[in-house]
C-alpha positions in Angstrom: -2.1 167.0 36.7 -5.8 165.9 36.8 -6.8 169.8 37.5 -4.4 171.3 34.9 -6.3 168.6 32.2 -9.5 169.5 33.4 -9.3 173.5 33.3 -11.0 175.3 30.8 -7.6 177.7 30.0 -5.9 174.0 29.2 -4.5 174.3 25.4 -1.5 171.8 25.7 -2.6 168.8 27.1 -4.8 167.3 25.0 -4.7 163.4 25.3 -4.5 162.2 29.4 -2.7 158.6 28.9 -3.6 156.5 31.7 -3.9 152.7 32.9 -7.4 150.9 32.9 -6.6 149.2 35.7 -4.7 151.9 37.6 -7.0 154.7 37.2 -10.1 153.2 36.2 -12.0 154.5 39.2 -12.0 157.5 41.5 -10.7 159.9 38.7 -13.1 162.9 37.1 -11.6 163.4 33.7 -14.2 165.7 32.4 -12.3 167.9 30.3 -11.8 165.1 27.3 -14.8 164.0 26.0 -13.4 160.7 23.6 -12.0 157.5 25.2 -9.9 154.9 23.8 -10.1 151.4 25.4 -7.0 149.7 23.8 -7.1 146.6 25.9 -10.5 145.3 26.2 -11.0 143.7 29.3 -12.3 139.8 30.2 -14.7 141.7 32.9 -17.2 144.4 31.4 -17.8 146.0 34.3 -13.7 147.2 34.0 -14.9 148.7 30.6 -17.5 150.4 32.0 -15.4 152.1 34.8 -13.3 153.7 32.2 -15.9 155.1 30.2 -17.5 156.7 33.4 -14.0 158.7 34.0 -15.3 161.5 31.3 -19.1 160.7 31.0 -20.0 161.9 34.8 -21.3 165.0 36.7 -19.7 168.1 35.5 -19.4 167.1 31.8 -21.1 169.2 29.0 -19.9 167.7 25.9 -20.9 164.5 23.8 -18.9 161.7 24.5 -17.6 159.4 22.1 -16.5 156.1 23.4 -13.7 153.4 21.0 -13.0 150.6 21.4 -9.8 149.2 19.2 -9.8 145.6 18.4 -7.5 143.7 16.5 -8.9 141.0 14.1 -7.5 137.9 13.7 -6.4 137.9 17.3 -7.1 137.3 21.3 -8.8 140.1 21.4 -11.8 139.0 19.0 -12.5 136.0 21.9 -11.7 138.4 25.0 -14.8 141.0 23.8 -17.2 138.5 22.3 -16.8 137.3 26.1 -17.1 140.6 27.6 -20.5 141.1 25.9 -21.9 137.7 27.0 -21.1 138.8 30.7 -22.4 141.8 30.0 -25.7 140.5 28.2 -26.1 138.1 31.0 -26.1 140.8 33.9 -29.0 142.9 32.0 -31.1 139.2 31.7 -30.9 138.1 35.2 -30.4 141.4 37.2 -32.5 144.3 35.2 -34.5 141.4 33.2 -34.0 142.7 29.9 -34.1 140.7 26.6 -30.8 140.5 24.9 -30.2 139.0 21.9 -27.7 136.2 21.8 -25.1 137.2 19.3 -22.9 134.3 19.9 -23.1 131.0 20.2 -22.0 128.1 22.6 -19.7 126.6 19.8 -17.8 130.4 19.2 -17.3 131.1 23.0 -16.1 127.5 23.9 -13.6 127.6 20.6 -11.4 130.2 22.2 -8.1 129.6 19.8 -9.4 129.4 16.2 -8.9 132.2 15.0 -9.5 134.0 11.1 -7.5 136.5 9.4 -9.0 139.3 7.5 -9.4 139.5 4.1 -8.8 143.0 2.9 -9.9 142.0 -1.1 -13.4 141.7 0.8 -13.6 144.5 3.1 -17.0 146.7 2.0 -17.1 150.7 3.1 -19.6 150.4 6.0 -22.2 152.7 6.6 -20.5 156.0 8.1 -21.2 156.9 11.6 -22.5 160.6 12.3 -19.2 160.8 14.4 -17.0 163.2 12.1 -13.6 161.9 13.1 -14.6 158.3 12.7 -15.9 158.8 9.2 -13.1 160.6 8.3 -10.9 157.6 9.6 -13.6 155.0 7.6 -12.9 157.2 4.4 -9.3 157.5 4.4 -8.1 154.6 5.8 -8.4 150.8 5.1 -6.7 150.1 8.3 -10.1 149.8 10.2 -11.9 146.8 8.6 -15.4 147.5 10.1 -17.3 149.3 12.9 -20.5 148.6 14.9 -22.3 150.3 18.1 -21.4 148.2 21.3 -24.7 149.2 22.9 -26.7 148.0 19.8 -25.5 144.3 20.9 -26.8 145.0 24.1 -30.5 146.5 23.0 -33.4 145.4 25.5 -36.1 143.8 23.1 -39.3 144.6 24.6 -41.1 142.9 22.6 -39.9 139.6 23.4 -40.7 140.2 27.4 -42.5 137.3 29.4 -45.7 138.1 31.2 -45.9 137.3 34.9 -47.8 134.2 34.4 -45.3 133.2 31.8 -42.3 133.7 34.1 -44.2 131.5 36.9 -44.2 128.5 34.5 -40.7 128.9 33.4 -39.4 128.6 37.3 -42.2 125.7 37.6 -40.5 123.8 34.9 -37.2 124.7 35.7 -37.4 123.3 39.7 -39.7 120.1 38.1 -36.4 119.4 35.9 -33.9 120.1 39.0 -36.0 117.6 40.9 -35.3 114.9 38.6 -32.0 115.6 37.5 -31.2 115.2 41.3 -33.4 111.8 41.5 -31.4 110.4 38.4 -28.1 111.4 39.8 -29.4 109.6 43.2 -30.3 106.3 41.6 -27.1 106.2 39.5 -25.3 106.6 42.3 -26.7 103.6 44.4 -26.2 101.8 41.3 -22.9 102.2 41.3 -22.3 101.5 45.1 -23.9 98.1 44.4 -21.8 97.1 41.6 -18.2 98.2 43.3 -16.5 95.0 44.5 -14.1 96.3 46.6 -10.9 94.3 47.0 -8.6 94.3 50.9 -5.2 95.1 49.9 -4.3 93.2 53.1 -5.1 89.8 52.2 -3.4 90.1 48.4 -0.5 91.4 50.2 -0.1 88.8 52.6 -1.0 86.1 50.2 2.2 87.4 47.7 4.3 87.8 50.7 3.9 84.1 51.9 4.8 83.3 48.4 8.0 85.2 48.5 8.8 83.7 51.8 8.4 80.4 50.6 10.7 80.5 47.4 13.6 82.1 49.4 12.9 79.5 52.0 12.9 76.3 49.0 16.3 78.9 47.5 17.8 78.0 50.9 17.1 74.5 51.6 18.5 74.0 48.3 22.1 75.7 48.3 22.3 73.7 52.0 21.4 70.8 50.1 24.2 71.1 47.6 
């Protein structure tokens, strides 16, 4: 199936539907050239595995990646997620400088969500993708539009200098250092101030009670 798709004499099969998670690795799709990610992931990295099915070795068109979102939903929270993970990797593994798009406050409120307003939707700027501007111009279905990879753009000019980057760790370890000496003294304060009570000798004490007004319970019904 994957051969008949890919050949260059193909003129039926012209959309390959497949699973992100079953074939989103191992497969050379080459012959489309336009993906459609309908069920944007929580892990970017599954994203980026189906976008390399087409864009690989072998390939000699322009690719066009979409992604399909539906606002007002789930899906709003799961990508602004997926590009905080994403945005993340590029600062601590390739050391880029990613703008924050999101804040603490949006991420941690994952179930508030806000419905569209069609009255207030504005014709955005139109892509230099034909198909997509067509789609922009004819329909009001799609709200708005924006490049994924321009949320992701390394801003060299915010880059730290060596000596820079050697007082960030300085301060980071000082404040580690006594974060871990507060957290040690509150501790022993605490172990000072626990009173800790045996359970035996409450026990006992209550059961000699118990004992003693059954025995008094006793002596009385003999007595009468």
């Amino acid at each position: 199936m994957i051969k008949r798709f890919n050949s260059e004499s193909n003129g039926r099969a012209r959309v390959f539907l497949i699973s992100s998670r079953a074939g989103g690795q191992g497969i050379n799709l080459i012959g489309a050239n336009r993906v459609i990610i309908l069920d944007t992931s929580w892990n970017p990295s599954n994203d980026q595995q189906n976008i390399f099915r087409i864009f690989r070795l072998g390939q000699n068109k322009n690719c066009y990646i979409y992604r399909l979102i539906a606002m007002g939903t789930m899906e709003e929270k799961v990508y602004s997620r997926s590009v905080t993970k994403q945005a993340m990797s590029f600062r601590v593994v390739d050391e880029q400088q990613i703008d924050r798009h999101y804040n603490m406050a949006e991420l941690a409120e994952l179930y508030t969500l806000t419905t569209p307003k069609n009255c207030e939707r504005t014709m955005p700027v139109l892509p230099k993708d034909t198909i997509l501007a067509d789609l922009l111009r004819q329909s009001d279905l799609v709200y708005k539009y924006h490049e994924h990879d321009s949320l992701l753009e390394n801003k060299v000019e915010q880059e730290l200098s060596e000596q820079e980057k050697a007082d960030a760790w300085d301060t980071y370890e000082k404040d580690l250092q006594i974060n871990f000496a507060q957290n040690e003294e509150l501790g022993s304060e605490k172990a000072q101030h626990n009173i800790l009570v045996p359970r035996s000798t409450t026990n006992f004490g209550s059961t000699a009670n118990l004992d003693g007004g059954r025995r008094n319970e006793r002596t009385q019904q003999q007595s009468d």
